[in-house]
C-alpha positions as CSV (number, residue, x, y, z in Angstrom):
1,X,-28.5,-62.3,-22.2
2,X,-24.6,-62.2,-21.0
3,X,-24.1,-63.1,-17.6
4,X,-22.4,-59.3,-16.2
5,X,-20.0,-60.1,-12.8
6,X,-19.8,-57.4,-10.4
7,X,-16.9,-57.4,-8.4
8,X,-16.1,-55.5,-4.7
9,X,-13.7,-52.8,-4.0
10,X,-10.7,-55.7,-2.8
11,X,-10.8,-57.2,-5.9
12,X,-11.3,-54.0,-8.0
13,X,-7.9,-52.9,-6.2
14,X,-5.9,-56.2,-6.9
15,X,-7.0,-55.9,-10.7
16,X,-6.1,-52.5,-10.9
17,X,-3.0,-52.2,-8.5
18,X,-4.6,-48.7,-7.5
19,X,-5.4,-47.4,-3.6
20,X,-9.3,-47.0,-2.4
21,X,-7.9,-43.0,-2.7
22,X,-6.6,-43.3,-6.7
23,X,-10.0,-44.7,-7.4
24,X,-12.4,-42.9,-5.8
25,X,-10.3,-39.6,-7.3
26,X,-10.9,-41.3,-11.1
27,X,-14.3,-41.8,-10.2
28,X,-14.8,-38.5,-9.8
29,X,-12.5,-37.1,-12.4
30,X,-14.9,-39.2,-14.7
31,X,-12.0,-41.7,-15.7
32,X,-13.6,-44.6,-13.8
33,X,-16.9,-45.7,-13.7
34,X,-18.8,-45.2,-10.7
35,X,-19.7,-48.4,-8.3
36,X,-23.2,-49.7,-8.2
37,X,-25.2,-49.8,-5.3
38,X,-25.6,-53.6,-3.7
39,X,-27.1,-52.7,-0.8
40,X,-27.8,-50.1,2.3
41,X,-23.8,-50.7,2.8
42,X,-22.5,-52.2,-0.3
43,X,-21.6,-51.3,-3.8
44,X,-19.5,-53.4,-6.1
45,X,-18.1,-52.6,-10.2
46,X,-19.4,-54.7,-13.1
47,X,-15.9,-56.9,-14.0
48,X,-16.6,-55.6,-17.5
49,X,-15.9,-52.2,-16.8
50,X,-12.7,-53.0,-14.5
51,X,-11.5,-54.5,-17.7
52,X,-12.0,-52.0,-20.0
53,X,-10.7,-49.2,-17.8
54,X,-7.4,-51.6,-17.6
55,X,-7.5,-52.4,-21.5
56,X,-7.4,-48.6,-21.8
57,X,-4.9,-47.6,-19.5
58,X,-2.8,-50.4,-21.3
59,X,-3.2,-48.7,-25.1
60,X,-2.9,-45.2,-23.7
61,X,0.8,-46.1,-22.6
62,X,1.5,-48.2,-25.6
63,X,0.8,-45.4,-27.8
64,X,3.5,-43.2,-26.2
């Protein structure tokens, strides 16, 4: 079994360079995957799909 990271909102901004706002709006334009609940007042992204949102993003503007 792989060892899966999940990552908080901070660090999901400083990996992406995008605003709490941008996110949230690609979350529910279905871009982004959604966060997963932690807790009561928590939710945080598995690192793997930070990374593959950013691996995409990088061959969608290498293509052009």
């Amino acid at each position: 079994m792989t060892m899966q990271t999940i990552i908080r909102l901070p660090q999901v901004k400083q990996r992406t360079g995008s605003s709490c706002s941008i996110i949230y709006s690609l979350i529910k334009d279905g871009q982004f995957k959604p966060p997963i609940n932690l807790g009561a007042r928590a939710v945080g992204w598995l690192e793997s799909d930070v990374s593959g949102f950013i691996e995409a993003r990088v061959k969608a503007s290498r293509k052009a």
